[in-house]
C-alpha positions in Angstrom: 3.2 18.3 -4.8 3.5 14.7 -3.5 5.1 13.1 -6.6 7.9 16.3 -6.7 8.5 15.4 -3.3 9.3 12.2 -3.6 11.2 12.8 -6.5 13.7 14.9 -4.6 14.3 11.9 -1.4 13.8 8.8 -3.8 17.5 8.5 -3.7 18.0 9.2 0.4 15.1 7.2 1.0 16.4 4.1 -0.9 19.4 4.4 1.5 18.0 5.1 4.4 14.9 2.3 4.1 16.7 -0.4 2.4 14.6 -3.4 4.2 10.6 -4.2 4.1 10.1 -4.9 7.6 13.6 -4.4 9.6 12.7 -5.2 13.0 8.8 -5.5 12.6 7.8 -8.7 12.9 3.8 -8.1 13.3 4.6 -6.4 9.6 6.1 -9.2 8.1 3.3 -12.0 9.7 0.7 -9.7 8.0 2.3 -9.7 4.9 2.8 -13.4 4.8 -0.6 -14.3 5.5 -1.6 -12.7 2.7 1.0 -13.5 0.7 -0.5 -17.1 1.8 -4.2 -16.2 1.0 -3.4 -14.7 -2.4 -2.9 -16.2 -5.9 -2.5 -14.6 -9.5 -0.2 -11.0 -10.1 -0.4 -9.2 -7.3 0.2 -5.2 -7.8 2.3 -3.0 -4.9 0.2 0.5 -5.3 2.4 3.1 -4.3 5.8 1.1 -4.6 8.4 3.3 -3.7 11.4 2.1 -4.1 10.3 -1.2 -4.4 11.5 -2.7 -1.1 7.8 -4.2 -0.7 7.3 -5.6 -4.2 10.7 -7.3 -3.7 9.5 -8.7 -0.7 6.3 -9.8 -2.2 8.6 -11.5 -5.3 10.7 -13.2 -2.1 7.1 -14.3 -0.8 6.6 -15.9 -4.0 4.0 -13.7 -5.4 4.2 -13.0 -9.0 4.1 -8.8 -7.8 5.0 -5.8 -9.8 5.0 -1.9 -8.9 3.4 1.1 -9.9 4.0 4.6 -8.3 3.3 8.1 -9.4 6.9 9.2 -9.2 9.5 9.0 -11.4 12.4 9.3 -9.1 11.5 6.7 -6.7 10.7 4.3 -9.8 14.6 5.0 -10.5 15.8 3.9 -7.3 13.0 0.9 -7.6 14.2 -0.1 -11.3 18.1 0.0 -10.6 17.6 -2.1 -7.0 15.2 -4.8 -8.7 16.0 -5.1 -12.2 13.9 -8.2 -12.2 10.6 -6.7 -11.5 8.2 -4.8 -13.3 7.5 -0.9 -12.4 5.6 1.8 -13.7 4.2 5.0 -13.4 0.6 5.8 -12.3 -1.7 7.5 -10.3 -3.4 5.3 -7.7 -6.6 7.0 -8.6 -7.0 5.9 -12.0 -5.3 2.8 -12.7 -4.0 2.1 -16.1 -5.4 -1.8 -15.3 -8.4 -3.5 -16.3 -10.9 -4.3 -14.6 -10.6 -7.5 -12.5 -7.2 -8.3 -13.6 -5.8 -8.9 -10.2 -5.6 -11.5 -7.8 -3.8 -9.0 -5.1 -3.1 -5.5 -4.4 -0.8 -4.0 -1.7 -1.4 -0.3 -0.5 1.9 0.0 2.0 1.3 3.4 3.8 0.8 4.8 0.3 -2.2 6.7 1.2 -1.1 8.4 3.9 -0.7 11.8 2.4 -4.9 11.8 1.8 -7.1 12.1 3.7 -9.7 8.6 4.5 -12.7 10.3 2.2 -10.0 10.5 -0.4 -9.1 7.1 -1.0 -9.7 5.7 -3.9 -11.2 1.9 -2.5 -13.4 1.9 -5.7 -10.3 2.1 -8.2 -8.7 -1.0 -5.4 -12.3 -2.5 -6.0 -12.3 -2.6 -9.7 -8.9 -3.6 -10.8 -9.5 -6.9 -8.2 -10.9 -10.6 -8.8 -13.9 -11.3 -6.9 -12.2 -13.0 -3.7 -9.2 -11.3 -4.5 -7.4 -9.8 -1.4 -5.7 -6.5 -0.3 -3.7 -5.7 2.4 -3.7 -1.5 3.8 -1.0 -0.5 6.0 -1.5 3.1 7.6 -0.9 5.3 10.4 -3.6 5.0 12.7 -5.3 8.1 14.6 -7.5 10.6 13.9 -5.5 13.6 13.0 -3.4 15.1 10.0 0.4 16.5 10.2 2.7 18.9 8.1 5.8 17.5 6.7 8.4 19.8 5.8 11.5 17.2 5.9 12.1 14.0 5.1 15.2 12.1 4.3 17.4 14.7 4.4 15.5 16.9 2.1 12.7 19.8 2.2 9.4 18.9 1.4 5.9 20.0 1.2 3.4 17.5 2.3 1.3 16.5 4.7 0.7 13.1 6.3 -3.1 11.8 7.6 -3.2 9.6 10.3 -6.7 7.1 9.4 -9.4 6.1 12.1 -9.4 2.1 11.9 -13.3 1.9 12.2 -13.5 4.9 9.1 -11.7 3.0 7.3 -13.3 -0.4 7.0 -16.9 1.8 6.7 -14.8 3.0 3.7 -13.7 -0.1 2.0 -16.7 -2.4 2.9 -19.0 0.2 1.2 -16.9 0.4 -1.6 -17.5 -3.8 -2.0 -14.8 -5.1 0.3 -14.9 -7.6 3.1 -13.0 -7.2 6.1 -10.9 -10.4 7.1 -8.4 -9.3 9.8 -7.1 -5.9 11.6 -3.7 -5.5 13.3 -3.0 -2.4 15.6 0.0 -2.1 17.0 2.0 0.6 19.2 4.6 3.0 17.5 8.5 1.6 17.1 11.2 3.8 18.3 11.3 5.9 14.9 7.3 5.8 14.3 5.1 9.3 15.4 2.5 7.0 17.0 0.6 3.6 16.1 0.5 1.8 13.4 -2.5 -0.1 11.5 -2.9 -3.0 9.1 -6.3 -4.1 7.3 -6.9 -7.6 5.5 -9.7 -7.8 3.0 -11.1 -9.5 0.0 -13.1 -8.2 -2.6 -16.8 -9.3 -2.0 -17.6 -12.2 -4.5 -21.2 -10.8 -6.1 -22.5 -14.9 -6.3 -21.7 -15.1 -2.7 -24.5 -15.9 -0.2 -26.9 -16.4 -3.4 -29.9 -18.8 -3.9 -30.9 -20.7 -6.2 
């Protein structure tokens, strides 16, 4: 149901969210500081249209998208021509293991629910010390969506607990290295939440 939801908007929401961080500067800092912290390809999980990978490419990341639909690939592979996108499912990546030096997962969880995402797939397709940065919507509760972009849809968005969601990714073998909170913008349903981490190095804190 997600994937032939977004295949109906891709093109609307290409027009209507042309920019990666119009007007969000606590966004952007986030995104540079890993941008900053990271080295190696760097993968945008859940790419969209592409506006983030683009932006990752402008950071000077060497990024490329995957997404599960095909409709919002189209939109991503006639803005960018320059970057790499294709299809997959977030929870069973078609990379190998350790193969990445960076992951982004921009809001492209927010249609499960915390138990449901997939840290261990994030987890295995990293370096050691690799890094990851999770934007989401932050709350404790879960919404219907029945319209988006100008089009009728069946989904429904999750809003993530902050504290969940660390407990989440540090069992799964991450390390927390920064959290940002900040309060909803003008066209946002409530506040917004951004989580730093690095994949735990198995040699660190060892003696010998």
């Amino acid at each position: 149901m997600t994937r032939a939801s977004y295949d109906i908007v891709a093109a609307d929401y290409a027009r209507l969210i042309p920019d990666a961080h119009d007007g969000r500067p606590l966004d952007a800092a986030i995104m540079r500081a890993f941008a900053e912290l990271t080295e190696g390809p760097v993968a945008d999980i859940g790419c969209g249209t592409g506006r983030i990978t683009q932006h990752l490419h402008e950071l000077g990341l060497d990024a490329s998208g995957i997404d599960l639909s095909d409709g919002m690939l189209d939109q991503a592979r006639k803005l960018y021509p320059h970057l790499t996108f294709t299809q997959g499912d977030m929870t069973k990546l078609d990379l190998p293991e350790n193969s990445l030096g960076g992951a982004v997962v921009w809001y492209s969880t927010v249609h499960m629910a915390a138990n449901e995402v997939p840290w261990p797939e994030f987890h295995r397709v990293l370096r050691p010390g690799g890094h990851l940065l999770h934007a989401f919507k932050l709350g404790n509760r879960t919404t219907p969506l029945t319209h988006a972009y100008g089009h009728d849809v069946d989904l429904e968005v999750h809003w993530h607990d902050m504290d969940e969601t660390v407990s989440n990714a540090t069992e799964a073998g991450f390390n927390e290295l920064a959290r940002l909170q900040r309060q909803k913008g003008v066209d946002e349903g409530g506040p917004q939440a951004f989580l730093l981490m690095n994949k735990r190095n198995p040699t660190a804190g060892s003696t010998s």
